[in-house]
VOBA-1610 file (N, C-alpha, C; in pm, whole numbers, padded with zeros to 5 digits, always signed):
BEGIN
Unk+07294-01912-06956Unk+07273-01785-07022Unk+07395-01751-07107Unk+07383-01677-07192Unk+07514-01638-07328Unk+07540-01482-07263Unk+07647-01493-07278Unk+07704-01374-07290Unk+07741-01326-07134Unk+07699-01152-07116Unk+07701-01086-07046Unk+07565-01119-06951Unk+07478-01151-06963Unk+07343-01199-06886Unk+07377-01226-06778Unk+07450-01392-06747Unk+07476-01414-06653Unk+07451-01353-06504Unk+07540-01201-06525Unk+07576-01103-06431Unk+07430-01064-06371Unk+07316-01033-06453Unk+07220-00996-06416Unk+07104-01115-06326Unk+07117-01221-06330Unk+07051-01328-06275Unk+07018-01297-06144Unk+06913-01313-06091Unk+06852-01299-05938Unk+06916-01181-05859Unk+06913-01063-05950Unk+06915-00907-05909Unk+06807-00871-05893Unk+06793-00731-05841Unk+06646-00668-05817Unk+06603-00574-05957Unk+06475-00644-05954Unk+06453-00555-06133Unk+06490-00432-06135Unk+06557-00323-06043Unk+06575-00219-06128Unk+06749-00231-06191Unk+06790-00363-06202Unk+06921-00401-06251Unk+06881-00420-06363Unk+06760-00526-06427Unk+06729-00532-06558Unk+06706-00404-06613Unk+06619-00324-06552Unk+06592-00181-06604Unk+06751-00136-06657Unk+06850-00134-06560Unk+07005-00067-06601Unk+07033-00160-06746Unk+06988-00269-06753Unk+07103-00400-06845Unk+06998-00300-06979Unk+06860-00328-06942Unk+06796-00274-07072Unk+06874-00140-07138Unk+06901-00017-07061Unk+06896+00119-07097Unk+07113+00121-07162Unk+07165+00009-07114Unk+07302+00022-07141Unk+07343+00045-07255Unk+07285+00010-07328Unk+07318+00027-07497Unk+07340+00166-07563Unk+07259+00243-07461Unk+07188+00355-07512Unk+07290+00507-07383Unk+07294+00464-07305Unk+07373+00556-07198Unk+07540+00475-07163Unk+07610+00602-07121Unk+07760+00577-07084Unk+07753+00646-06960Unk+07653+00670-06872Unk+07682+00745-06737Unk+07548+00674-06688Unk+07611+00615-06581Unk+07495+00532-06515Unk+07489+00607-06331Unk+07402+00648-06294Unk+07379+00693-06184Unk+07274+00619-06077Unk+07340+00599-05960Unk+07301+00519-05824Unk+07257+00560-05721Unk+07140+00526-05676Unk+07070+00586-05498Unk+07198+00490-05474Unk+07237+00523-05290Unk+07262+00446-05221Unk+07219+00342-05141Unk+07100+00410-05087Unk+07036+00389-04963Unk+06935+00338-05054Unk+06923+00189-05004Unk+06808+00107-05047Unk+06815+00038-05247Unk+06919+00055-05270Unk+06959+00049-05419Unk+07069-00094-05405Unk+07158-00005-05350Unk+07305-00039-05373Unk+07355-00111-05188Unk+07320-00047-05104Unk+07350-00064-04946Unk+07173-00105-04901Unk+07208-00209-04836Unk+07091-00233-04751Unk+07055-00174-04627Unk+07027-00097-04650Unk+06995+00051-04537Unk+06874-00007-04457Unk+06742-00092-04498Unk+06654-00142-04414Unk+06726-00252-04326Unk+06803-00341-04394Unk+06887-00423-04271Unk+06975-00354-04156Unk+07021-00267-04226Unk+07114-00193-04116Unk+07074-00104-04002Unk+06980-00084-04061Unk+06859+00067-03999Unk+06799-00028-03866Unk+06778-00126-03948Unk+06676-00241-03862Unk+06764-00294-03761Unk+06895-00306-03778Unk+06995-00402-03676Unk+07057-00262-03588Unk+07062-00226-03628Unk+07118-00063-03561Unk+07025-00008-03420Unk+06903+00010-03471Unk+06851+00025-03394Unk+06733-00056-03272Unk+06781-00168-03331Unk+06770-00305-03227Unk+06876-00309-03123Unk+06994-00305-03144Unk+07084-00239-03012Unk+07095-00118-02969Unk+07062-00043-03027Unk+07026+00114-02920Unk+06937+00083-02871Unk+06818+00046-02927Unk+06668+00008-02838Unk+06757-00106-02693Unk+06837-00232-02751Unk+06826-00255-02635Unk+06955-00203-02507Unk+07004-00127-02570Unk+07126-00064-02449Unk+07065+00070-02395Unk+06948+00165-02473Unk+06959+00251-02417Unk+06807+00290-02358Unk+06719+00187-02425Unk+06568+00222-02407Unk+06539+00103-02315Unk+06564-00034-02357Unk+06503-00120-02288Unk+06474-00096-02168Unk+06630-00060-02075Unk+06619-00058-01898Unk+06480+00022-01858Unk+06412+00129-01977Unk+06320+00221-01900Unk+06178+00191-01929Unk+06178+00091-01985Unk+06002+00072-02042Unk+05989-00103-02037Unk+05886-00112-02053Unk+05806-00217-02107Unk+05787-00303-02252Unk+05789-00189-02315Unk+05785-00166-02490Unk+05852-00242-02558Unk+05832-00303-02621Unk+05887-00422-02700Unk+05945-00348-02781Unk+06088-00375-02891Unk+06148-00331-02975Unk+06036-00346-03115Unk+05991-00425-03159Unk+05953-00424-03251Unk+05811-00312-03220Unk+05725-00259-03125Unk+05638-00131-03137Unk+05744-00059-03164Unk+05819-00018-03087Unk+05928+00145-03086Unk+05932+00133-03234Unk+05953+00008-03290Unk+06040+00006-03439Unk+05924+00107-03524Unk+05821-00020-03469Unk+05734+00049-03620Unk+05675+00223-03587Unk+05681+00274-03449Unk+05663+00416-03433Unk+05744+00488-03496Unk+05885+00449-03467Unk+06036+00541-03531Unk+05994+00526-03693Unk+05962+00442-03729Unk+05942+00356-03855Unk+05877+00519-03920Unk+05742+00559-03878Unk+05672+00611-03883Unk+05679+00769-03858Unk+05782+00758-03770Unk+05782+00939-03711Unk+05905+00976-03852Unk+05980+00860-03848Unk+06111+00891-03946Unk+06096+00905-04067Unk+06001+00852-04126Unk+05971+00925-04299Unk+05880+01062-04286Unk+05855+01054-04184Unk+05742+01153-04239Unk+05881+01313-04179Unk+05935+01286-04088Unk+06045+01393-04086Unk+06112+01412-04226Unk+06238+01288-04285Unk+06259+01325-04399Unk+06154+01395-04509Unk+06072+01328-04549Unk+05974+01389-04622Unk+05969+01536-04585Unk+05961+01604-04429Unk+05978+01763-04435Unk+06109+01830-04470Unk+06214+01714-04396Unk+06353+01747-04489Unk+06392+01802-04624Unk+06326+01692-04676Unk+06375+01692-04829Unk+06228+01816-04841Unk+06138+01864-04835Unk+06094+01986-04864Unk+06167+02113-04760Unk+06239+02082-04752Unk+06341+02179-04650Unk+06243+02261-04593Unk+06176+02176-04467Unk+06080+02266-04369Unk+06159+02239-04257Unk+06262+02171-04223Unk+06364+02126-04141Unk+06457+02129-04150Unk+06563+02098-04033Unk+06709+02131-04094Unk+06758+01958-04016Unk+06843+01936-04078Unk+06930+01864-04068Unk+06937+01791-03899Unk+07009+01859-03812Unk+07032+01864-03679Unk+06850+01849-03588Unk+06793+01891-03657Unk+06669+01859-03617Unk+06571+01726-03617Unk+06614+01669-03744Unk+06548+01533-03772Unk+06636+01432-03729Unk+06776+01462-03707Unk+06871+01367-03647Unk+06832+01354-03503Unk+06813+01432-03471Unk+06753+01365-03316Unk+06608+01398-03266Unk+06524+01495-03373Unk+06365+01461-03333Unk+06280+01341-03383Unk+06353+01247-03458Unk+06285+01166-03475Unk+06345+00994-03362Unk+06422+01044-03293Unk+06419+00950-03218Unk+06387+01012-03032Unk+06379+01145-03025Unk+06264+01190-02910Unk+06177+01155-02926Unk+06068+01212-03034Unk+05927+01135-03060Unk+05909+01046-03025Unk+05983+00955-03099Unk+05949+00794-03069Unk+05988+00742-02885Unk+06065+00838-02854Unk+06064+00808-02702Unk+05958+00825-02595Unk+05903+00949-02673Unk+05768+01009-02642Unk+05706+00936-02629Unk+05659+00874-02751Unk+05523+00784-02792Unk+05544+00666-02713Unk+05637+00618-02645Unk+05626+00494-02583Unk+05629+00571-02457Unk+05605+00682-02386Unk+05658+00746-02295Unk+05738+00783-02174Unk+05909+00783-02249Unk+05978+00831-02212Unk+06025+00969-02286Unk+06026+01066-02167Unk+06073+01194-02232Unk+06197+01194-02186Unk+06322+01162-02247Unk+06461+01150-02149Unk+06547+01219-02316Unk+06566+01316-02287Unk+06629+01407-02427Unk+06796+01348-02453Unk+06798+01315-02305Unk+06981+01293-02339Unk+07025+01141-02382Unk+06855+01066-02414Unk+06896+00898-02472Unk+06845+00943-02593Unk+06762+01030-02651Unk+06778+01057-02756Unk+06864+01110-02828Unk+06945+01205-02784Unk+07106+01237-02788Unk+07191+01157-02887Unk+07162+01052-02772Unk+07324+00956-02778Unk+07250+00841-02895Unk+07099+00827-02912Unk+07049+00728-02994Unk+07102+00810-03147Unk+07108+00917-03140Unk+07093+00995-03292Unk+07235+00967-03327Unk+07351+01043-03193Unk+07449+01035-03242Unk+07510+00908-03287Unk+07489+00787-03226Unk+07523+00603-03215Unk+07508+00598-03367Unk+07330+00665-03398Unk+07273+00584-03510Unk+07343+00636-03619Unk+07405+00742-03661Unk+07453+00727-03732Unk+07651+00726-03744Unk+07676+00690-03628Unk+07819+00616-03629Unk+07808+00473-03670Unk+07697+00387-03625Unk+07694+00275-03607Unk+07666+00203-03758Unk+07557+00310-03796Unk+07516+00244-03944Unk+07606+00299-04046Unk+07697+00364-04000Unk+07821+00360-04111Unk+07923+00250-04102Unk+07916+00226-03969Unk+07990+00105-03975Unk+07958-00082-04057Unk+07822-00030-04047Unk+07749-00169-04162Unk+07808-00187-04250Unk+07821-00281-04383Unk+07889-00298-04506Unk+07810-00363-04572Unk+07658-00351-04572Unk+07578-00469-04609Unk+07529-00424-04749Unk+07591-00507-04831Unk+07545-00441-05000Unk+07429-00568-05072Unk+07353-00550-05120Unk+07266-00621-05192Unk+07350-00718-05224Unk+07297-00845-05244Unk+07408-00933-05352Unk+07390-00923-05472Unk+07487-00893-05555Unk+07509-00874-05653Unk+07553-00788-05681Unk+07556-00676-05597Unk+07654-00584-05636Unk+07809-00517-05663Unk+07813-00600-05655Unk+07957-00558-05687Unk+07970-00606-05792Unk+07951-00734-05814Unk+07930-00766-05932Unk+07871-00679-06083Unk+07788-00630-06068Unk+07753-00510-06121Unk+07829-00417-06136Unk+07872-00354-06062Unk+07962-00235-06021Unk+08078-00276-06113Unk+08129-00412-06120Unk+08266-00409-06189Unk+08196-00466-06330Unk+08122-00504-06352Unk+08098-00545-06497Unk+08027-00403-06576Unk+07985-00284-06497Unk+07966-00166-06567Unk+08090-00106-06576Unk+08193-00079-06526Unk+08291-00048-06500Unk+08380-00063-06638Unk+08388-00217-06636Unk+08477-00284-06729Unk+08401-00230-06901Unk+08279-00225-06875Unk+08207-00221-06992Unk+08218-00032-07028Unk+08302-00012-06936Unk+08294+00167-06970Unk+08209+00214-06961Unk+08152+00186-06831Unk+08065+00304-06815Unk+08124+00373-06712Unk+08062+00520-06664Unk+08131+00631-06594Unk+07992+00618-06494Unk+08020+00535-06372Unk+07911+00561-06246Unk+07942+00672-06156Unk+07837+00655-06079Unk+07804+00809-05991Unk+07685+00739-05851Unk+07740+00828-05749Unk+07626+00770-05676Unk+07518+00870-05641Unk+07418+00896-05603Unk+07374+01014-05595Unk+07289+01024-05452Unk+07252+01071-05328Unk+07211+01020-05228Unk+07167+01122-05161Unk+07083+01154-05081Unk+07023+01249-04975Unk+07054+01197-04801Unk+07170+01094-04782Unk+07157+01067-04660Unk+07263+01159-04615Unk+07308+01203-04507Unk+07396+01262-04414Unk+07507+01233-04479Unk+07577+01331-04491Unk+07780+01329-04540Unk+07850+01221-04436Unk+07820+01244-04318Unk+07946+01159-04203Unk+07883+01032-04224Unk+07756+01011-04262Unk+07712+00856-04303Unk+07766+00805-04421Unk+07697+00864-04527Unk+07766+00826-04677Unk+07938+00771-04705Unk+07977+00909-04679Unk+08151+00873-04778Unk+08163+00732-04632Unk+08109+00736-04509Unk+08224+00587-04461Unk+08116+00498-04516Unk+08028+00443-04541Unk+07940+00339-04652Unk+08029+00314-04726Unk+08047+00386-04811Unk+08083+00352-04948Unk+08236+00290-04915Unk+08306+00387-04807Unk+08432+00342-04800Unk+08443+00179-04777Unk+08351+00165-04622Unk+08377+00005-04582Unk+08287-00083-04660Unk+08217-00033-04755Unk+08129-00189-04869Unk+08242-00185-04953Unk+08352-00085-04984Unk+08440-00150-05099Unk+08423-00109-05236Unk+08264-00044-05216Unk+08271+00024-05369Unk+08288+00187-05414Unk+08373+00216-05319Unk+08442+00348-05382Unk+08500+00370-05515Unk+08609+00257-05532Unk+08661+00281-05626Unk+08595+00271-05765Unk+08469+00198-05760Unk+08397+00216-05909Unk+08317+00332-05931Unk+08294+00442-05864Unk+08281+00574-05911Unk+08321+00683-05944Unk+08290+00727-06004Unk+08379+00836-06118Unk+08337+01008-05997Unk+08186+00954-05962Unk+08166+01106-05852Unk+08083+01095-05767Unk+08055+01134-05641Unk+07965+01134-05552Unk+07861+01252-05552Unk+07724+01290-05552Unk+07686+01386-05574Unk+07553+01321-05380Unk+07591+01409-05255Unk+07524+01406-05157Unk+07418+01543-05157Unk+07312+01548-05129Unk+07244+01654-05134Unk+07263+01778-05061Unk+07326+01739-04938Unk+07356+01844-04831Unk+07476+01866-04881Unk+07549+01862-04922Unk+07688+01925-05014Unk+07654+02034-05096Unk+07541+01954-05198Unk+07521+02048-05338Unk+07384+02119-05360Unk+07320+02106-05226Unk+07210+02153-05227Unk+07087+02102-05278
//
């Protein structure tokens, strides 16, 4: 390939979408979650060891049902989130009661410690798409002014960004629960 191309090779098309629109914009703006950070790997490995340190000892239930219930109870909470019919502190740990429910255990204080884990633990992930960074520094260099923009939890976000390494190529962070 000539030129600048290169960089874009076996990315996820909404990278071609960015290479297309560059010509034309100097402020390029980023989801985190599911864009830039592999949030289904992490989500997925995360809660494969809470399932098995804190659920397994009490059921039967295979990790992969619980998965796809949580799977299931957990968008449809955000979804009331983000129409702010919920608050915050509520979907952090009613969506992993439910799912305790549905396999039935009602034990409030492993849901507790699953909410609080899950999101210590998946900040601790660093798992970035490949190619990104790559990206990140070839927009960078090319002058553009990035931004990330995200609806996940504050104590999750800023440590992401910290331990994947790509802090320093943004110009601003815009989290929803910050700015409303």
């Amino acid at each position: 390939m000539k030129g600048d191309e290169w960089i874009f090779e076996g990315l996820p098309t909404n990278y071609y979408l960015c290479r297309l629109l560059m010509k034309k914009y100097k402020h390029v703006i980023f989801d985190l979650d599911r864009t830039l950070w592999d949030f289904d790997r992490v989500s997925h490995e995360v809660l494969a060891e809470l399932f098995s340190e804190l659920v397994q000892p009490h059921t039967q239930c295979t990790f992969e049902y619980f998965h796809e219930i949580y799977a299931v109870i957990n968008s449809g909470l955000w979804e009331q989130y983000r129409r702010h019919e919920i608050e915050k502190e509520f979907l952090r740990v009613k969506r992993f009661s439910l799912a305790l429910e549905e396999i039935g255990l009602d034990r409030p204080w492993i849901a507790n410690e699953m909410a609080d884990e899950y999101v210590k633990r998946t900040a601790d992930h660093a798992y970035l798409f490949p190619g990104t960074l790559e990206l990140l520094s070839y927009l960078k260099e090319k002058g553009y002014v990035l931004s990330v923009m995200t609806n996940g939890f504050k104590e999750a976000q800023y440590p992401k960004i910290a331990r994947s390494g790509i802090g320093p190529y943004f110009e601003y962070l815009f989290i929803s629960e910050e700015i409303g």
